[in-house]
N, CA, C and O atoms as a MOPAC input file, in Angstrom:
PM7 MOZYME 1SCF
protein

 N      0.85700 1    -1.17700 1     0.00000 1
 C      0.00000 1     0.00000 1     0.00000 1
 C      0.90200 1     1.23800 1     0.00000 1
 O      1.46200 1     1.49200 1     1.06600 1
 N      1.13000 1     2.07800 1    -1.09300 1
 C      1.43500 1     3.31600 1    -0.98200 1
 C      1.14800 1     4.72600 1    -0.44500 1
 O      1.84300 1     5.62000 1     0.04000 1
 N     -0.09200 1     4.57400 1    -0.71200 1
 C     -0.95800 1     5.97900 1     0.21200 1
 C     -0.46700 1     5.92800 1     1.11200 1
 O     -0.39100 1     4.87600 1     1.74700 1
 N     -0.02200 1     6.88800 1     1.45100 1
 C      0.14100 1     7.76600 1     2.64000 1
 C     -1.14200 1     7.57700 1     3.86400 1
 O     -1.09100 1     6.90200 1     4.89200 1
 N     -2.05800 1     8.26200 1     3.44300 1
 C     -3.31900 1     8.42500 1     4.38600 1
 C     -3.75700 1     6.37100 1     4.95700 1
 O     -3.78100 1     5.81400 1     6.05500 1
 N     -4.05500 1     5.81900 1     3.33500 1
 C     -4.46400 1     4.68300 1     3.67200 1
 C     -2.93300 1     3.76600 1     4.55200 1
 O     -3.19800 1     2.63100 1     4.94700 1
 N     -2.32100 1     3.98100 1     4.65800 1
 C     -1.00400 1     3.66100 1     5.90100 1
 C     -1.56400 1     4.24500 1     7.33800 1
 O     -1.80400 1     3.61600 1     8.36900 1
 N     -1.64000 1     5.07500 1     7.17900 1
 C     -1.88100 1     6.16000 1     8.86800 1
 C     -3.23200 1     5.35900 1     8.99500 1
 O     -3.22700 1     4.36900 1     9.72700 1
 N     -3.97700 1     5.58600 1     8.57200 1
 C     -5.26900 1     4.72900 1     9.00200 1
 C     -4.75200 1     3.48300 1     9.46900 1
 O     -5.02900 1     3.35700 1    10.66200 1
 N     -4.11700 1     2.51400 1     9.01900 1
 C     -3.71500 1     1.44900 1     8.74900 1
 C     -3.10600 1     1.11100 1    10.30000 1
 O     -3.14200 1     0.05400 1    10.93000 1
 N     -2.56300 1     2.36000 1    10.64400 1
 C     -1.99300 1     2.34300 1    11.94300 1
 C     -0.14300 1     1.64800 1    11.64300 1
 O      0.55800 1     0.97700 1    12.40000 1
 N      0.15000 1     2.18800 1    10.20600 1
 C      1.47600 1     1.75100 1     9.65400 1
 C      2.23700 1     3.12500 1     9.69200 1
 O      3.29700 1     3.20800 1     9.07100 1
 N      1.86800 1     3.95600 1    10.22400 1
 C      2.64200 1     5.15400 1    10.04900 1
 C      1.92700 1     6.71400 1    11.30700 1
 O      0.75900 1     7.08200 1    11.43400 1
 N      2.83500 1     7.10500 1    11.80800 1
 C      2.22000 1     7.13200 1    12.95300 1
 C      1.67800 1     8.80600 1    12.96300 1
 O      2.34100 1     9.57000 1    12.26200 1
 N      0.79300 1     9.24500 1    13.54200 1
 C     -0.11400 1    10.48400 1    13.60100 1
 C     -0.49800 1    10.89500 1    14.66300 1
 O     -0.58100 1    10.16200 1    15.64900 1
 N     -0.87900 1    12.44700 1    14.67100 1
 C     -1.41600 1    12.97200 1    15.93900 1
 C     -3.06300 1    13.05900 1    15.62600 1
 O     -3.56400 1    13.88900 1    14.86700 1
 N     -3.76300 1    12.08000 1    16.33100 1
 C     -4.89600 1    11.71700 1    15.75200 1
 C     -5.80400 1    12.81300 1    16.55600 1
 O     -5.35800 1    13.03500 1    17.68200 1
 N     -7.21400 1    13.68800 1    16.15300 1
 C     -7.81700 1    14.26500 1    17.08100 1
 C     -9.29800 1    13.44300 1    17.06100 1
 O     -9.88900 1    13.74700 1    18.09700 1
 N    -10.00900 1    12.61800 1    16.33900 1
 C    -11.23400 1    12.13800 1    16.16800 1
 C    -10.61900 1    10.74600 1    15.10200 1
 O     -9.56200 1    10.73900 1    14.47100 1
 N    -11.59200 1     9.72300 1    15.16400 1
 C    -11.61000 1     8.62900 1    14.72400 1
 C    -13.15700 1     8.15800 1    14.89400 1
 O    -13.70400 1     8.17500 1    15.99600 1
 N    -13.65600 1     7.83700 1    13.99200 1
 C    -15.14700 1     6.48500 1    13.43100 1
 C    -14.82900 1     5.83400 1    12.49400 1
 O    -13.84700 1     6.05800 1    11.78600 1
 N    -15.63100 1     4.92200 1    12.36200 1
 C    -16.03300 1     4.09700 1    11.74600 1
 C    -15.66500 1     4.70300 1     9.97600 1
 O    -14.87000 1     3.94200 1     9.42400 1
 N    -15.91100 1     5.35400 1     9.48900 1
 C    -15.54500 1     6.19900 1     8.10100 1
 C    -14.69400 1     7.40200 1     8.06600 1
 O    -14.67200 1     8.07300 1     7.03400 1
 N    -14.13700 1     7.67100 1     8.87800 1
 C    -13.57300 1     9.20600 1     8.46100 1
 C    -12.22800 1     8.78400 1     9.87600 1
 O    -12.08700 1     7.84700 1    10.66200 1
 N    -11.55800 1     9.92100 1     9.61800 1
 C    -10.08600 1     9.95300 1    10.71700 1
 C     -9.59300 1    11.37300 1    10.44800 1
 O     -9.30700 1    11.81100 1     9.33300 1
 N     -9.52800 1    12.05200 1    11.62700 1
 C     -8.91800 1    13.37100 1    11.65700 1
 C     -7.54200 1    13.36000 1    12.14200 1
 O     -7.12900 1    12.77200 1    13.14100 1
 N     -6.92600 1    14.02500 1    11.38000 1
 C     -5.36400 1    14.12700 1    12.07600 1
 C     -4.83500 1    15.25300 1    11.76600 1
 O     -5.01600 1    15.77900 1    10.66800 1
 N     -3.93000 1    15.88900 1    12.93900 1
 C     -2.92700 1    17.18600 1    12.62900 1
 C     -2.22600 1    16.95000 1    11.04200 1
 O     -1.78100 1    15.91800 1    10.54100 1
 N     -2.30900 1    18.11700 1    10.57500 1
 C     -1.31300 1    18.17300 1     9.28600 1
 C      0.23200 1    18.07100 1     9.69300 1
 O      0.75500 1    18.80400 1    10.53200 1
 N      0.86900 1    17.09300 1     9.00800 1
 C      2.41000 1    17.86200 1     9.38700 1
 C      3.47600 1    18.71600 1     9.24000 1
 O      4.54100 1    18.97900 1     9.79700 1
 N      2.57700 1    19.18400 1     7.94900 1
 C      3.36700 1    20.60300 1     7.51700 1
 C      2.16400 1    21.93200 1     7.27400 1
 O      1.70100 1    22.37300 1     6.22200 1
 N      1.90400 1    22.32700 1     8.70600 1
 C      0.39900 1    23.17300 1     8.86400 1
 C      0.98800 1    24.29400 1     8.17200 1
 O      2.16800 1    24.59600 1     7.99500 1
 N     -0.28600 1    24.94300 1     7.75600 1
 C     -0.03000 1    26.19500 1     7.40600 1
 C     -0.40400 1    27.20400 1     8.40000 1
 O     -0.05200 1    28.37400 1     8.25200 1
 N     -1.13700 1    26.79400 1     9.46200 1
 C     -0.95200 1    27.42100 1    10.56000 1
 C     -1.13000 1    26.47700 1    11.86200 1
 O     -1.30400 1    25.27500 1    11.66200 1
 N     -1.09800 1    26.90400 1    13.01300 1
 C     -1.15300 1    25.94000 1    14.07900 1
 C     -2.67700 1    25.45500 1    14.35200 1
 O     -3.48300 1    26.29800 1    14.74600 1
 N     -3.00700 1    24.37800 1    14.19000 1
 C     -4.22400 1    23.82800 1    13.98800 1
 C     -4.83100 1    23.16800 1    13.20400 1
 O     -5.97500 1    22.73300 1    13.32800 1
 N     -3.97000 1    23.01900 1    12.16900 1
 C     -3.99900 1    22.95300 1    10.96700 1
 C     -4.73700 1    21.21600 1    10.94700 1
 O     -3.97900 1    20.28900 1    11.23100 1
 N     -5.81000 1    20.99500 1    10.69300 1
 C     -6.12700 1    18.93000 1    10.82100 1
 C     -6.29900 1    19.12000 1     9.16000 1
 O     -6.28400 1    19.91200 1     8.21800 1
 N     -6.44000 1    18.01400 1     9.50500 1
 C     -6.55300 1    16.72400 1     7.67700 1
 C     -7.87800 1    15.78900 1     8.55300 1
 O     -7.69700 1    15.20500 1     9.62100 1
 N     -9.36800 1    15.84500 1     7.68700 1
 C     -9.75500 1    15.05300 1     7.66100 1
 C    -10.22000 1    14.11200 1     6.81400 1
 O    -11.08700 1    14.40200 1     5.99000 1
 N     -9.55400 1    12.51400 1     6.93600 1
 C     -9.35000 1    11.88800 1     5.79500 1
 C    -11.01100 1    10.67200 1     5.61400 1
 O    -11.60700 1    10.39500 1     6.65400 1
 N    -11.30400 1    10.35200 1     4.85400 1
 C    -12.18200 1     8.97300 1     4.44500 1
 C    -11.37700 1     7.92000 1     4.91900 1
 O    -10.18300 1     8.05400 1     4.65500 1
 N    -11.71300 1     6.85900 1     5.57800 1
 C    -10.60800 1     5.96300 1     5.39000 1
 C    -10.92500 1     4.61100 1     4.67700 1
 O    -10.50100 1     3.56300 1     5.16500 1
 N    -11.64200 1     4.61700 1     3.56100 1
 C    -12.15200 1     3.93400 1     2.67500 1
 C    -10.90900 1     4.87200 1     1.43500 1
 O    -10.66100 1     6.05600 1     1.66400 1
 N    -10.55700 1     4.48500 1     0.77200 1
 C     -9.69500 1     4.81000 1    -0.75700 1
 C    -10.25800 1     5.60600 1    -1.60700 1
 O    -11.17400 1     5.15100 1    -2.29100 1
 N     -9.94900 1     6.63900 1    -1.72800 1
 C    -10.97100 1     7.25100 1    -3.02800 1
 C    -10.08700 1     8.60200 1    -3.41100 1
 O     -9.95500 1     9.68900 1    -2.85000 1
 N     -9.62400 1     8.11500 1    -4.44700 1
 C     -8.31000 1     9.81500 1    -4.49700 1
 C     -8.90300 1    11.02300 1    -4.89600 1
 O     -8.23000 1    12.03200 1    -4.68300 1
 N     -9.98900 1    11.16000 1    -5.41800 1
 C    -10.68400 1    12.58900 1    -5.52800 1
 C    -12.33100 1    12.59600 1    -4.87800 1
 O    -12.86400 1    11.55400 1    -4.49400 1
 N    -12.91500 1    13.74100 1    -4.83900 1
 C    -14.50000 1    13.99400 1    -4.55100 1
 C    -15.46400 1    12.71600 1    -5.72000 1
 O    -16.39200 1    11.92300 1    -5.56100 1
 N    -14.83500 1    13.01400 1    -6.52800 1
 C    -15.22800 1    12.23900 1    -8.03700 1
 C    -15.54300 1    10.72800 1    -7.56000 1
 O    -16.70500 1    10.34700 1    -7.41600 1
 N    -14.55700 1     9.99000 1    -7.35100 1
 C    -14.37400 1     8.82900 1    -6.73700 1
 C    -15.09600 1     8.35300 1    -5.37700 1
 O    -15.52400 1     7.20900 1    -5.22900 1
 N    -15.19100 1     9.46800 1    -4.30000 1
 C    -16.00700 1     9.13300 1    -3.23000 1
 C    -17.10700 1     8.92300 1    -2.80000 1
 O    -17.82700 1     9.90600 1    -2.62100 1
 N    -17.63500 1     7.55600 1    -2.47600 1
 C    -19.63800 1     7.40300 1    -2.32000 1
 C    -20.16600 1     8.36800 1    -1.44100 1
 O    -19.74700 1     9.08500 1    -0.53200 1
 N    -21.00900 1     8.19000 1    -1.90100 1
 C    -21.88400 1     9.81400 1    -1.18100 1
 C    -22.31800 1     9.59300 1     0.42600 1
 O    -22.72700 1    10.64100 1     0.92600 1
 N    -22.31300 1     8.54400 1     1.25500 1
 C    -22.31000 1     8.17900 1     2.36000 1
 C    -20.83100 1     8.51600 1     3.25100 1
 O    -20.63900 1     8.82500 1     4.42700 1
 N    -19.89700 1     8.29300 1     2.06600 1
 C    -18.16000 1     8.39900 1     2.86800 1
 C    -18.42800 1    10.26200 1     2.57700 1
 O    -18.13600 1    11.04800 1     3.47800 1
 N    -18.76200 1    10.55300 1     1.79700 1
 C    -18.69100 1    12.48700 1     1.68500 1
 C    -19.42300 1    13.07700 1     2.91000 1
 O    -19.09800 1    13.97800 1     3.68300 1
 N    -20.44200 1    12.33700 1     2.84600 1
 C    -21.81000 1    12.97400 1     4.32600 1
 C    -20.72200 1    12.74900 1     5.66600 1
 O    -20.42000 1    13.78600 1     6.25500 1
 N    -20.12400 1    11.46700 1     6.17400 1
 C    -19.13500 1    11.47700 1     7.18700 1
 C    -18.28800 1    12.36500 1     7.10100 1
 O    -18.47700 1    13.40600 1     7.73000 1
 N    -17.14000 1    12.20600 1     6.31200 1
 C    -16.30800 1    13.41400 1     6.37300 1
 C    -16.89900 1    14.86200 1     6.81200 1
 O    -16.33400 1    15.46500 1     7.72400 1
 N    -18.03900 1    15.42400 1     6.16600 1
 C    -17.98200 1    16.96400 1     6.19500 1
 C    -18.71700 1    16.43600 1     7.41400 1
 O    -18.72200 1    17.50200 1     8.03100 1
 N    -19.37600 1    15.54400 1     8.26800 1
 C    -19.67400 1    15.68700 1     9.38200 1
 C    -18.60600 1    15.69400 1    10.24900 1
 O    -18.67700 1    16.35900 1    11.28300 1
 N    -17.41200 1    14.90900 1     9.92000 1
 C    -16.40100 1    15.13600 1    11.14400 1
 C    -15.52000 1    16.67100 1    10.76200 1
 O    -14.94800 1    17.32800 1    11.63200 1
 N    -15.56100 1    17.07800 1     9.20100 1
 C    -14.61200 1    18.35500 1     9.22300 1
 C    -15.43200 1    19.16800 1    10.41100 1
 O    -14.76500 1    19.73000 1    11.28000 1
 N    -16.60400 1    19.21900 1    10.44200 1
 C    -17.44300 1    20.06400 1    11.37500 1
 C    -17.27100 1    20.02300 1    12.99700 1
 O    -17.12400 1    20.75300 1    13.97700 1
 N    -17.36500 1    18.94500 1    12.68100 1
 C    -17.28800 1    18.92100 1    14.19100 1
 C    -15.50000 1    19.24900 1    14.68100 1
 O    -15.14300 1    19.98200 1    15.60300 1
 N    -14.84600 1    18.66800 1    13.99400 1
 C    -13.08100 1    18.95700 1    13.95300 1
 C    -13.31200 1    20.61000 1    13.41700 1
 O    -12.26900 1    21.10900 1    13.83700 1
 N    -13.74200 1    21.24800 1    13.03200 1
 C    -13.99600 1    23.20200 1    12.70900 1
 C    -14.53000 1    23.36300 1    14.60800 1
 O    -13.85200 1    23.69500 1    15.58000 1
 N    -15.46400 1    23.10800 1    14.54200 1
 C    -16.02000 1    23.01200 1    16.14000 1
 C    -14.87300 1    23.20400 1    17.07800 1
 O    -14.45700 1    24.24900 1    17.57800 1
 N    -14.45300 1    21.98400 1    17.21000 1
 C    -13.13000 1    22.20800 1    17.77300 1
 C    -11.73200 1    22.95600 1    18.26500 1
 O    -11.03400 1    23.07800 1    19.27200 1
 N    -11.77700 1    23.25800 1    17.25900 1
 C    -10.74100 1    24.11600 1    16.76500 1
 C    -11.44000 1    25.48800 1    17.31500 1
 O    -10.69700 1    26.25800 1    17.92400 1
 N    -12.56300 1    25.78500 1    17.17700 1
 C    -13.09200 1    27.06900 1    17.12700 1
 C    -12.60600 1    27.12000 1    18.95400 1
 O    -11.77400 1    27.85500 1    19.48600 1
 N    -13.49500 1    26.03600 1    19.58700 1
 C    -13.53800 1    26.03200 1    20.99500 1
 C    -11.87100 1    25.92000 1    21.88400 1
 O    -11.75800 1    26.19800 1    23.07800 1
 N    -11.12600 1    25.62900 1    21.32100 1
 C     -9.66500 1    24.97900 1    21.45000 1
 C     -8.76000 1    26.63200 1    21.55100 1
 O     -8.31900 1    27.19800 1    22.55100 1
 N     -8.72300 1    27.11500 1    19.90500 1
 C     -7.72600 1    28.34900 1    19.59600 1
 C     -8.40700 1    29.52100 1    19.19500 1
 O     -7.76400 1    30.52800 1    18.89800 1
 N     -9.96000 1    29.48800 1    19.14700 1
 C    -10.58200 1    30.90000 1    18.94600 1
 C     -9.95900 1    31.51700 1    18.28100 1
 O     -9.31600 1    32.46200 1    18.73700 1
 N     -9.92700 1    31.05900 1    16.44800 1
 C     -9.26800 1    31.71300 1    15.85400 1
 C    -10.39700 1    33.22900 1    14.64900 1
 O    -11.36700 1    33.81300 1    15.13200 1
 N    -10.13000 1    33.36600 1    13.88500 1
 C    -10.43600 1    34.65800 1    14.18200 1
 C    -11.11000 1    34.13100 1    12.47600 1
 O    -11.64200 1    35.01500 1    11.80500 1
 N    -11.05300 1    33.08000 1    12.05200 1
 C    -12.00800 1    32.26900 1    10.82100 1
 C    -11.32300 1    31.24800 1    10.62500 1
 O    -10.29900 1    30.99500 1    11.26000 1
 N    -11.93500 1    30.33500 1     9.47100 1
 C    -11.64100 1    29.16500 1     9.45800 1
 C    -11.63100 1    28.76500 1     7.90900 1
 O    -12.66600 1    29.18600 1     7.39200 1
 N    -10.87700 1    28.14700 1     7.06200 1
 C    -11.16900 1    27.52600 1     5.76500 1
 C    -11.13200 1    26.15100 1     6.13600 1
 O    -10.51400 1    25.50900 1     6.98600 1
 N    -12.32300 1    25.77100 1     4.89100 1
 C    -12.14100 1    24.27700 1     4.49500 1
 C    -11.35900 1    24.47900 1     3.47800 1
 O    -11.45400 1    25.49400 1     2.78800 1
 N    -10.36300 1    23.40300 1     3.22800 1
 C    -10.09500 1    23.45000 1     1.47600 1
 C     -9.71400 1    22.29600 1     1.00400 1
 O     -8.53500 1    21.96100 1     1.11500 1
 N    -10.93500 1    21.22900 1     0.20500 1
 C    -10.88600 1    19.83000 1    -0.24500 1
 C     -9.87500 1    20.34400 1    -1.93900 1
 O    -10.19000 1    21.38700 1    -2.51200 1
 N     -9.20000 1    19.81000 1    -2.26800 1
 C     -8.47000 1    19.71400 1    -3.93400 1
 C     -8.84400 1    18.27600 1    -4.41600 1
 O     -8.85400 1    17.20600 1    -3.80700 1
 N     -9.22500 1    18.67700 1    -6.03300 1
 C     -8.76200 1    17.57100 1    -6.41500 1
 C     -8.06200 1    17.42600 1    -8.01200 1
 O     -8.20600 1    18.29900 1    -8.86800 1
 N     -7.51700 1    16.53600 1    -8.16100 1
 C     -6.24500 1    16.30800 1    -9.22100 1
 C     -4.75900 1    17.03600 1    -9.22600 1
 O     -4.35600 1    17.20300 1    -8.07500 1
 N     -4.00700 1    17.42600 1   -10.06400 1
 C     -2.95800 1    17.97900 1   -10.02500 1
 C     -3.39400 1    19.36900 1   -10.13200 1
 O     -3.11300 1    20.03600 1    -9.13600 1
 N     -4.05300 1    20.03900 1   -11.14500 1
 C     -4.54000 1    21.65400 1   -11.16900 1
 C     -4.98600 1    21.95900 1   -10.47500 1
 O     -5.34100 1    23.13400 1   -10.57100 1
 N     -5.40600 1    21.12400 1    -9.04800 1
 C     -6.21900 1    21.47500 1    -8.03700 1
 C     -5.01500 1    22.04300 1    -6.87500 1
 O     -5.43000 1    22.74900 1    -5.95500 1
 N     -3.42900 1    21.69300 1    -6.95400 1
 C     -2.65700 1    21.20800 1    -5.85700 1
 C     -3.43700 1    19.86400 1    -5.01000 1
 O     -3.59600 1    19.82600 1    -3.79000 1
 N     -3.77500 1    19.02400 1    -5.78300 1
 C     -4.22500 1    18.02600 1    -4.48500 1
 C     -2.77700 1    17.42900 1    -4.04300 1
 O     -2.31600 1    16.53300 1    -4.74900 1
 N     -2.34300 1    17.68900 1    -3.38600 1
 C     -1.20300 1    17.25900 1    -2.59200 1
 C     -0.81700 1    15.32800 1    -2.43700 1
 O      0.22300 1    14.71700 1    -2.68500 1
 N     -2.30700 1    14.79000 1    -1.87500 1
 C     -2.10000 1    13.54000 1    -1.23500 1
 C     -3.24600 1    12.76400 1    -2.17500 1
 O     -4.41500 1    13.06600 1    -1.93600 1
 N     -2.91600 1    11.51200 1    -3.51900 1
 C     -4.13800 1    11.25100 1    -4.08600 1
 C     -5.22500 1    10.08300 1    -2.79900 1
 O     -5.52700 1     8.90400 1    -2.98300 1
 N     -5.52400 1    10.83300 1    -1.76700 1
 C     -6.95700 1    10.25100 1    -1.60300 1
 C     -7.71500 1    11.29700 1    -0.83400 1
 O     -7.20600 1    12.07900 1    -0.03000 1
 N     -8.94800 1    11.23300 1    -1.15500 1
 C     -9.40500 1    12.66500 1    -0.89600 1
 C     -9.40600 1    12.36400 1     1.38800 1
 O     -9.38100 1    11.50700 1     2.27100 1
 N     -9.46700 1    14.23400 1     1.05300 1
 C     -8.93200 1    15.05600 1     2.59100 1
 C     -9.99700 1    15.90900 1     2.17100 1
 O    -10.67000 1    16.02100 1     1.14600 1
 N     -9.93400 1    16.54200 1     3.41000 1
 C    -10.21700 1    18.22500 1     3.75500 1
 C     -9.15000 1    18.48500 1     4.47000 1
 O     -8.55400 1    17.64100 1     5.13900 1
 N     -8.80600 1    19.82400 1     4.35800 1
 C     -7.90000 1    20.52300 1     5.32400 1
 C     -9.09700 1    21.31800 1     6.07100 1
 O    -10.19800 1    21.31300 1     5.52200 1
 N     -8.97100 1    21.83300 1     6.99600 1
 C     -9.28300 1    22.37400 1     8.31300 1
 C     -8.12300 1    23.14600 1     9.05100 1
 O     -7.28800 1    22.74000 1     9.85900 1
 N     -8.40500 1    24.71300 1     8.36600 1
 C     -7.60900 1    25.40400 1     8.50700 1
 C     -7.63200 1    26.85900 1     9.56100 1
 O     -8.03400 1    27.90100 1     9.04400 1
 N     -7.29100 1    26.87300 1    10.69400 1
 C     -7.69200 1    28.03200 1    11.22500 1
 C     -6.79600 1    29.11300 1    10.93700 1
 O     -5.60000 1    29.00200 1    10.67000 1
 N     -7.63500 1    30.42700 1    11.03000 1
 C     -7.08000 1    31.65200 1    10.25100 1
 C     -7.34700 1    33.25600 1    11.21700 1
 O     -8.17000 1    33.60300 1    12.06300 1
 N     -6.31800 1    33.83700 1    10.62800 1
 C     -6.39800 1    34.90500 1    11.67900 1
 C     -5.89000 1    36.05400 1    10.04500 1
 O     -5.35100 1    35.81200 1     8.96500 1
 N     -6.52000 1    37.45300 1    10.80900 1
 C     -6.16500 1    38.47000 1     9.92500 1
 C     -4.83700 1    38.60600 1     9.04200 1
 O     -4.51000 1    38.77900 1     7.86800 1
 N     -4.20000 1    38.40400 1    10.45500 1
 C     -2.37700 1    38.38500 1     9.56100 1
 C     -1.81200 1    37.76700 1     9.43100 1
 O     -0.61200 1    38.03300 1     9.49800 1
 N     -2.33400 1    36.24700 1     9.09600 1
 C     -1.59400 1    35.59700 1     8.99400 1
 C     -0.82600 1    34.95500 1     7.75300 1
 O     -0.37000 1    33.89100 1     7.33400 1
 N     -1.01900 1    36.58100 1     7.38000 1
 C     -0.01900 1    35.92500 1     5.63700 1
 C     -0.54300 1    35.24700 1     4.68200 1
 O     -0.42100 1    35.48300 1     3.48000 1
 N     -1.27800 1    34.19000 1     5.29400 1
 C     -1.63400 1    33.39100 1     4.04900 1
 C     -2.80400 1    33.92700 1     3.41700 1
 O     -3.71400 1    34.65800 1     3.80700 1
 N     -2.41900 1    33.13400 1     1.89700 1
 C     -3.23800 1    33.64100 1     1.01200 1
 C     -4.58300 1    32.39800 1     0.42000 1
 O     -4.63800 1    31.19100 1     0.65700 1
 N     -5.31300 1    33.05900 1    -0.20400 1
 C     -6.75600 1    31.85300 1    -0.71500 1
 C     -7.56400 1    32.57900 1    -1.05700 1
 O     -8.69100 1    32.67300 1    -0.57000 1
 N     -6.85400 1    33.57100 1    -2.46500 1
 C     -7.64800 1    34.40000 1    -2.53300 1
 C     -7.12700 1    34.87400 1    -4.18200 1
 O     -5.95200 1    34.87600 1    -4.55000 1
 N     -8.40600 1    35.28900 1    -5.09400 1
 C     -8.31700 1    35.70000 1    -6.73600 1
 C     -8.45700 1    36.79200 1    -6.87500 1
 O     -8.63600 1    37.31400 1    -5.77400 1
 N     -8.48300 1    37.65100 1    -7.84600 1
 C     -8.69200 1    38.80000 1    -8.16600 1
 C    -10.48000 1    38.82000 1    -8.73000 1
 O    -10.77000 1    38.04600 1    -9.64200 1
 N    -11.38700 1    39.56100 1    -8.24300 1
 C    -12.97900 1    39.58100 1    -8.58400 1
 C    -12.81400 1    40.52100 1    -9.61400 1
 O    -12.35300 1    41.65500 1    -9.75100 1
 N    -13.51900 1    39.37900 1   -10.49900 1
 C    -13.29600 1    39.78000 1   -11.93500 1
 C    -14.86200 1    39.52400 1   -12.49100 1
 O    -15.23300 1    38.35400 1   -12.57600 1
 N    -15.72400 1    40.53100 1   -12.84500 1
 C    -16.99700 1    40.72900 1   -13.23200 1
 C    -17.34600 1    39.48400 1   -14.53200 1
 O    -17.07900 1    39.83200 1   -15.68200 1
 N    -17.86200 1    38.24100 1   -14.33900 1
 C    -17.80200 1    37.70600 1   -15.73800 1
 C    -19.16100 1    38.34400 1   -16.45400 1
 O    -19.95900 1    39.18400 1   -16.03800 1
 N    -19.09100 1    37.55300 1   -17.78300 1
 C    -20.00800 1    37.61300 1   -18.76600 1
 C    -21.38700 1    36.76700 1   -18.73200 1
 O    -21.58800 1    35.69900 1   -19.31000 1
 N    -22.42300 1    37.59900 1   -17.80200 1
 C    -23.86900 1    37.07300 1   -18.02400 1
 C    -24.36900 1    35.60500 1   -18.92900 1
 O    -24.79300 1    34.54000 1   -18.48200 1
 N    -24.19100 1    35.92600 1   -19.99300 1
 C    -24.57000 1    35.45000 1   -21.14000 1
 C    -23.64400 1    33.77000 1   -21.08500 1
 O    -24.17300 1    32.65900 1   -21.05000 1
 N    -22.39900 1    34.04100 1   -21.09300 1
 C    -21.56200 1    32.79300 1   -20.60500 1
 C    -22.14600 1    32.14000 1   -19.37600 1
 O    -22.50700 1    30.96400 1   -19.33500 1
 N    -22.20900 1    33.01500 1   -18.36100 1
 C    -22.08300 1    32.12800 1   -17.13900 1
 C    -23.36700 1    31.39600 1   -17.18400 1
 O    -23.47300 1    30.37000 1   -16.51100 1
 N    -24.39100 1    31.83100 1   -17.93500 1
 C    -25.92600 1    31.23500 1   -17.58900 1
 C    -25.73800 1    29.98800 1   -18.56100 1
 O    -26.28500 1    28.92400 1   -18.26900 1
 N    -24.76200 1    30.14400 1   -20.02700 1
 C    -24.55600 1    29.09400 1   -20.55900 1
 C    -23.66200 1    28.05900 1   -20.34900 1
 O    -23.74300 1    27.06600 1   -21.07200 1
 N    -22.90000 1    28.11900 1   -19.55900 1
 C    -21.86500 1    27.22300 1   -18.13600 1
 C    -22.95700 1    26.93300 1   -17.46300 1
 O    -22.98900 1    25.70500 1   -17.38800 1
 N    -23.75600 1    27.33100 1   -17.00000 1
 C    -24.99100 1    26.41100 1   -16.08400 1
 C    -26.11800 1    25.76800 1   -16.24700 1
 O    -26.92600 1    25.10100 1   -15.60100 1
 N    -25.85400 1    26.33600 1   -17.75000 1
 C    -27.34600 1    25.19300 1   -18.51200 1
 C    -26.56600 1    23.74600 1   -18.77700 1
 O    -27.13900 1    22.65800 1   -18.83000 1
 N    -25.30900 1    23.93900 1   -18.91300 1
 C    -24.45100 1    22.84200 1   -19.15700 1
 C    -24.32500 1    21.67100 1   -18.32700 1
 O    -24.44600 1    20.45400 1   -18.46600 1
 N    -23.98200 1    22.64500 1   -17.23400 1
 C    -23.24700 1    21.93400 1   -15.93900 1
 C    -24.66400 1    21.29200 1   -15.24000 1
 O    -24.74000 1    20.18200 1   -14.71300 1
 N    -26.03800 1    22.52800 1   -15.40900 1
 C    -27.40700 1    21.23000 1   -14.94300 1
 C    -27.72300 1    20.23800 1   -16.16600 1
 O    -28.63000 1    19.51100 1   -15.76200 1
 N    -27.49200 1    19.99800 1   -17.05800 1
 C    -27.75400 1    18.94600 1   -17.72900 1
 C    -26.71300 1    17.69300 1   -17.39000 1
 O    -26.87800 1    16.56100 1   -17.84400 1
 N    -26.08800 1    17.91200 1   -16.89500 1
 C    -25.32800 1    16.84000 1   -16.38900 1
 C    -24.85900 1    16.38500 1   -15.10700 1
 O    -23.80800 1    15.78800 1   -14.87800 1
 N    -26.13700 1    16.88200 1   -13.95300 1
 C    -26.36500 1    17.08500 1   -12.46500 1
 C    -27.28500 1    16.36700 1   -12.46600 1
 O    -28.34600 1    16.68300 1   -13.00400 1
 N    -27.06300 1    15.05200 1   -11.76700 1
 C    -27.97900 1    14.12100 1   -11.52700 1
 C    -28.93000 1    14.43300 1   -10.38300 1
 O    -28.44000 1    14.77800 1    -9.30800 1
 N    -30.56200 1    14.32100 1   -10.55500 1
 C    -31.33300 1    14.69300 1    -9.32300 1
 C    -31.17500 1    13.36300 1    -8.38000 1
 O    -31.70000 1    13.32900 1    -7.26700 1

């Protein structure tokens, strides 16, 4: 087994664990971008959102929450990002899908952020006639 994540689950590689069930596993990042920084992983295999059953997605964002919770009650930080990636254009870092769980403060340098750029009406409504024709109810 190569994964990274599916090892740490595995209990083959060792972690600072904050929550564990049955589907999901939270753990400190080890290279945070700030102090607080968790990874919460699936621990079923699935390297992108794409790949993951919709029962392993409902766990996860229930434990990122409750691991955001946490964090809130723990370091009272001053906001919070989620930020799931996926593929290489995404930076997905680790191929099996995560959330990061990131706490954030005014100055803290980091960035997660584009330039707001007014699009084109006419496009964007035709990007979404697209994107619902191929959104399963």
């Amino acid at each position: 087994m190569n994964c990274i994540f599916c090892r740490i689950v595995a209990g083959e590689v060792p972690s600072t664990k904050v929550f564990e069930d049955d589907a999901t596993m939270a753990i400190m990042d080890v290279n945070p971008a700030n102090d607080g920084h968790a990874l919460v992983i699936a621990k079923g295999h699935a390297e992108t959102l794409y790949d993951l059953p919709e029962a392993a997605t409902a766990a996860v964002m229930r434990t990122a929450q409750r691991v955001a919770r946490g964090i809130r009650d723990a370091l009272k930080p001053e906001g919070l990002n989620l930020l799931q990636a996926n593929g290489r254009a995404a930076l997905q870092s680790v191929p099996h899908f995560h959330i990061h769980v990131i706490p954030r403060s005014m100055d803290d340098g980091k960035g997660l952020q584009w330039p707001v750029t007014p699009g084109d009406p006419d496009r964007i409504r035709k990007i979404g006639e697209r994107i619902r024709a191929h959104v399963a109810a």
